[in-house]
PAMI-344641 format. One line per 5 residues: number of its first residue (from 0); their letters; for each residue z, y, x of N, C-alpha, C. Coordinates in steps of 0.02 Angstrom, whole numbers. Atoms other than C-alpha are relative to their C-alpha. Layout:
N
NUM) a) Z/Y/X/Z/Y/X/Z/Y/X ~ ...
// end
This chain:
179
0) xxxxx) -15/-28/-65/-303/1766/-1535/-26/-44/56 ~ 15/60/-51/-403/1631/-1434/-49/39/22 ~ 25/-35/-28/-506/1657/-1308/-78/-24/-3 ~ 35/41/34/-664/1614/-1369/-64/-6/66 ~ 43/22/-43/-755/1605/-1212/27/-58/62
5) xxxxx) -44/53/2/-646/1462/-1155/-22/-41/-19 ~ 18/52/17/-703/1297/-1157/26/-37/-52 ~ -54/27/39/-633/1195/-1300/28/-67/20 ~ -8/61/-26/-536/1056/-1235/66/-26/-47 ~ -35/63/52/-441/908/-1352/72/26/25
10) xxxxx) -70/-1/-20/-243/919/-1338/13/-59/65 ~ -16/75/-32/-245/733/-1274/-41/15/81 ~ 29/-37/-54/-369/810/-1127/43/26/25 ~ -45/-39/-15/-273/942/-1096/65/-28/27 ~ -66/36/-29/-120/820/-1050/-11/-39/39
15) xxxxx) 38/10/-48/-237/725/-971/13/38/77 ~ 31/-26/-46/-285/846/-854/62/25/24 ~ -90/-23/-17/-89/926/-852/9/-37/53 ~ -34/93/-52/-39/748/-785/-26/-1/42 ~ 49/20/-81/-174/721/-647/4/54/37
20) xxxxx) 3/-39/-58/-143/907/-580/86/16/2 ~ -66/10/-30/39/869/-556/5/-50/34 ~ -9/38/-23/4/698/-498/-45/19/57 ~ 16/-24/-55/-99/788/-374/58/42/43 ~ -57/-35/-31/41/906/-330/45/-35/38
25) xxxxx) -54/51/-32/161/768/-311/-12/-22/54 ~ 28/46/-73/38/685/-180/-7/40/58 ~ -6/-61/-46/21/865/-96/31/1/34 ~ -63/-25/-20/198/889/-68/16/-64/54 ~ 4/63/-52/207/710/0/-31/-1/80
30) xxxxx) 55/-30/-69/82/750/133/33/44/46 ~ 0/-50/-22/153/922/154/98/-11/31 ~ -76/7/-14/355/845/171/-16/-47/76 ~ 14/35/-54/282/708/298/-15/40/55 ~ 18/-47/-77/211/839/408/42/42/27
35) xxxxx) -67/-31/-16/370/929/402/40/-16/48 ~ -52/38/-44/469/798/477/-51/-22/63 ~ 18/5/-73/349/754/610/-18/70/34 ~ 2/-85/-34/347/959/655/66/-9/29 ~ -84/3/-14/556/920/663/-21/-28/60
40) xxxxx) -7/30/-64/542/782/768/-44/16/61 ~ 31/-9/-58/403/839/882/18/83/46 ~ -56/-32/-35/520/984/909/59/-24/40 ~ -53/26/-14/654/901/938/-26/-47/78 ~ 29/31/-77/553/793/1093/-11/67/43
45) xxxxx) 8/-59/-73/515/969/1180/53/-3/-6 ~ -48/-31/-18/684/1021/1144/31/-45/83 ~ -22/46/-54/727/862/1262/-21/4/55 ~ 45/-14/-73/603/896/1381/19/57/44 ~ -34/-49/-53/672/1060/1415/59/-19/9
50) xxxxx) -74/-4/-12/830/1000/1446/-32/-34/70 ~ 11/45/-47/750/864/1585/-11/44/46 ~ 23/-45/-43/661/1018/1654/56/33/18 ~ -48/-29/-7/821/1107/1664/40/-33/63 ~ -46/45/-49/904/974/1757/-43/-15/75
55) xxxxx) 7/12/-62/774/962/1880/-17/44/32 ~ -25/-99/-11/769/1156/1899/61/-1/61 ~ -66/24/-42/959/1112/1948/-6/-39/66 ~ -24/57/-51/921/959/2065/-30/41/51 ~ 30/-54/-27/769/1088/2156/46/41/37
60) xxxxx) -24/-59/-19/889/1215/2189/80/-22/36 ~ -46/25/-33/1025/1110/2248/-26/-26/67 ~ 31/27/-38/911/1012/2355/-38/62/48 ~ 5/-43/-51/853/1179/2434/54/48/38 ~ -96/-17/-10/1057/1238/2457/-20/-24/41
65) xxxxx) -59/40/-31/1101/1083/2544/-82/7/77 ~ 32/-3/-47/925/1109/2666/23/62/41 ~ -22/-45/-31/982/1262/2711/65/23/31 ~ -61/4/-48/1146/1248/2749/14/-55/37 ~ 15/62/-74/1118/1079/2849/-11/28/46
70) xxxxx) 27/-16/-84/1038/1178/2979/54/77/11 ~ -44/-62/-2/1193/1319/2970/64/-37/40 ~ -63/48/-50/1359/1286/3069/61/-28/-66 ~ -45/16/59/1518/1214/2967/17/24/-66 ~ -36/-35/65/1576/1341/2857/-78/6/-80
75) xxxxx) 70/5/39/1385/1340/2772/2/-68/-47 ~ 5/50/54/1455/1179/2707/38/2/-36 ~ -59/1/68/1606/1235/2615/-50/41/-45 ~ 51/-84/43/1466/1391/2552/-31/-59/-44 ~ 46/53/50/1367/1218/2487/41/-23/-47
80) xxxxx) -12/20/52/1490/1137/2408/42/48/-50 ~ -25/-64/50/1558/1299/2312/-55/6/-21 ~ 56/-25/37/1361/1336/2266/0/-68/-48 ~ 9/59/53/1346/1156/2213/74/-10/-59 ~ -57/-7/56/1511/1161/2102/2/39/-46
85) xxxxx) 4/-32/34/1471/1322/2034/-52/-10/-56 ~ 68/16/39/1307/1256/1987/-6/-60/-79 ~ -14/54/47/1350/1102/1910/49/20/-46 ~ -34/-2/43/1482/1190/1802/-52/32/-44 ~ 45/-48/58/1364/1328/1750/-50/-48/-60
90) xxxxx) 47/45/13/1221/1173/1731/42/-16/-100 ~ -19/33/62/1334/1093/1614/43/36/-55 ~ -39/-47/52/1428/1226/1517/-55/13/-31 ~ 44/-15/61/1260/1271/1454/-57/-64/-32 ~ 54/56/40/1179/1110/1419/71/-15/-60
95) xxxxx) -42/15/86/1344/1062/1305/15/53/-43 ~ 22/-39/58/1319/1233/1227/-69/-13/-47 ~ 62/29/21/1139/1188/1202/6/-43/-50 ~ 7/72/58/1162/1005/1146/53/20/-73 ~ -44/-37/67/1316/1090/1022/-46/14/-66
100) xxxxx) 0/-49/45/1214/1225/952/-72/-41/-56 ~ 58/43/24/1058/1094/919/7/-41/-39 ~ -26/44/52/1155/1003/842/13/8/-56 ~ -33/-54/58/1228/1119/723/-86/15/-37 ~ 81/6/8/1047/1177/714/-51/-42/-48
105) xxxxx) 24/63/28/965/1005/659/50/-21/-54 ~ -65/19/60/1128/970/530/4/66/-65 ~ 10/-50/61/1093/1149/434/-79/-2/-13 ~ 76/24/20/898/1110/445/-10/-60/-44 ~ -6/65/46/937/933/378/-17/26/-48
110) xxxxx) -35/-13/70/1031/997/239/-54/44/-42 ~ 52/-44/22/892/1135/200/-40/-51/-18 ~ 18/37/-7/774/1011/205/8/-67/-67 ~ -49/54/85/872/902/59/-30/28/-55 ~ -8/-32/66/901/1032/-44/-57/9/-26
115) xxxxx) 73/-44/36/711/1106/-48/-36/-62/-42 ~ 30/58/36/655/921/-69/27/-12/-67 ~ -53/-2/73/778/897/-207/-47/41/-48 ~ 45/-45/47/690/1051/-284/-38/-8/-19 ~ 62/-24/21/540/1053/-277/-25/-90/-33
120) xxxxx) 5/70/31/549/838/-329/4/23/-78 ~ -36/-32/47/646/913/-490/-70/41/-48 ~ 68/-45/34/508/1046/-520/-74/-46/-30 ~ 63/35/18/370/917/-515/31/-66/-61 ~ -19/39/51/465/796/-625/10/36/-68
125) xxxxx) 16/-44/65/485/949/-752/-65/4/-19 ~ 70/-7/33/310/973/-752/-30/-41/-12 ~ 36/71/52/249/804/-797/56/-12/-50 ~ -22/2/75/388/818/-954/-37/55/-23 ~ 40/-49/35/302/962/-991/-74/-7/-18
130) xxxxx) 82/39/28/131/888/-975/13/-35/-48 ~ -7/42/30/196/759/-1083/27/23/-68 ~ -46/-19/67/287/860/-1227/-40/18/-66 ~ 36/4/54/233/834/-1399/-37/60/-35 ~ 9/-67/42/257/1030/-1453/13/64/36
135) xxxxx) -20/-37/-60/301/1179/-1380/87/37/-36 ~ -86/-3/-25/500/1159/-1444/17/-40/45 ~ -14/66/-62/502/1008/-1349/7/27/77 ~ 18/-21/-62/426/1110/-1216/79/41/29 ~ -48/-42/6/561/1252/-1248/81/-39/11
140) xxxxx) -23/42/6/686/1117/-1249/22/-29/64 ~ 8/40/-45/647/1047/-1091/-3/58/57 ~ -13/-71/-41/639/1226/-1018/77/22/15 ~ -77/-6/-18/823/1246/-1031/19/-32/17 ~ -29/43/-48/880/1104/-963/-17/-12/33
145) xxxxx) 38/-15/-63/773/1110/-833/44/83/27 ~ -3/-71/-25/833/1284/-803/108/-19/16 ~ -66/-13/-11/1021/1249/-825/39/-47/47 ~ -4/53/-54/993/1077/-707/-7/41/62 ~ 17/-17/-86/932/1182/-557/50/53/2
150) xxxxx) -48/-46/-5/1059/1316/-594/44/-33/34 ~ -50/54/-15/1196/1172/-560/-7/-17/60 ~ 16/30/-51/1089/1110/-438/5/64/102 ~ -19/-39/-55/1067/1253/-332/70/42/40 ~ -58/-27/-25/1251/1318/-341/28/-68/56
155) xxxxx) -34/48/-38/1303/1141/-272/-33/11/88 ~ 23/5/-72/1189/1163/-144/19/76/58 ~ 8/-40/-41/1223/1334/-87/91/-20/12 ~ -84/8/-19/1425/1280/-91/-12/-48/74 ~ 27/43/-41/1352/1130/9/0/30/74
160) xxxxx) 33/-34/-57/1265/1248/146/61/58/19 ~ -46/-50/-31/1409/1375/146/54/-49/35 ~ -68/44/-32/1562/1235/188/-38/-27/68 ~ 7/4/-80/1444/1184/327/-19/36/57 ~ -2/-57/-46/1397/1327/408/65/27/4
165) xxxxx) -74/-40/-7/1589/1382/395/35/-73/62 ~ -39/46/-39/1634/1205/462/-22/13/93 ~ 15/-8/-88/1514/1219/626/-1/60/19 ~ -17/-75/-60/1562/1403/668/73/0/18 ~ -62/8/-1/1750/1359/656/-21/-55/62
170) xxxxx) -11/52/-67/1697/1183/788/-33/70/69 ~ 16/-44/-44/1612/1319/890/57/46/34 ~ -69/-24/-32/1749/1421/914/50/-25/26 ~ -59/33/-46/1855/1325/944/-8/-41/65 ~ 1/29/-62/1758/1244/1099/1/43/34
175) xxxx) -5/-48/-41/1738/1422/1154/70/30/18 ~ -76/-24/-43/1929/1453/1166/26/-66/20 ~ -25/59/-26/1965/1277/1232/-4/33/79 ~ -9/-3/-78/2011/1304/1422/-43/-33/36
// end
């Protein structure tokens, strides 16, 4: 049942070549996890930036208030400092929703982030035992416990990801009914 137009290549080759295109993979993923996290963090610097911009959005619009009611008679200054009070609550009710929800945000990305690494580490460590296995029970062998490791692995993780997404929608709520 072989395929006889198929090169013939040695077993010991063949594991060879197994091994070096997982130890390529491995170096892939390396590459491809590094660029991940500097995508995070170079998110995470705009996210900051819009916040700066936000604030000086705020200072702008205060700073053209307080010109305009300078040149108004008295009561234009209680009108200022009610615009400026309203402003600065609004300002900051939604930047500590913001910084909250970013937070929450970046803490279920983490965790994602773990888990996939976890995985896909796991997967590539299966497949160099599998490059490496003498026979194909060994292989078979190494297939199930591989299979019944990530089973384990992934329930922990989705228990993992559910208790914290339950934890930060419960802190959420409860800053939204705080007075």
């Amino acid at each position: 049942m072989g395929n006889d137009n198929l090169p013939a290549v040695s077993g010991q080759a063949g594991r060879a070549m197994a091994e070096g295109g997982v130890a390529r993979a491995r170096e892939t993923y390396e590459r491809f996890a590094e660029a991940g996290e500097m995508a995070l963090n170079a998110f995470e610097a705009s996210m900051a930036q819009s916040f700066e911009g936000w604030r000086s959005v705020m200072g702008s619009s205060r700073e053209t208030a307080h010109q305009l009611t300078d040149s108004n008679v008295a009561g234009a200054r209680k009108m200022r400092e009610q615009w400026d009070a309203a402003g600065a609550r609004l300002y900051n009710a939604f930047e500590d929703n913001a910084v909250h929800a970013m937070a929450a945000m970046r803490e279920i990305g983490h965790r994602m982030l773990v888990a996939t690494d976890t995985n896909v580490r796991a997967t590539l460590d299966f497949a160099e035992r599998v490059a490496k296995a003498a026979d194909a029970r060994e292989v078979a062998a190494l297939n199930v416990t591989f299979l019944q490791e990530q089973s384990r692995r992934l329930t922990e993780q989705m228990v993992d990801l559910h208790q914290t997404t339950s934890r930060l929608a419960r802190e959420a709520a409860a800053r939204t009914e705080a007075p």
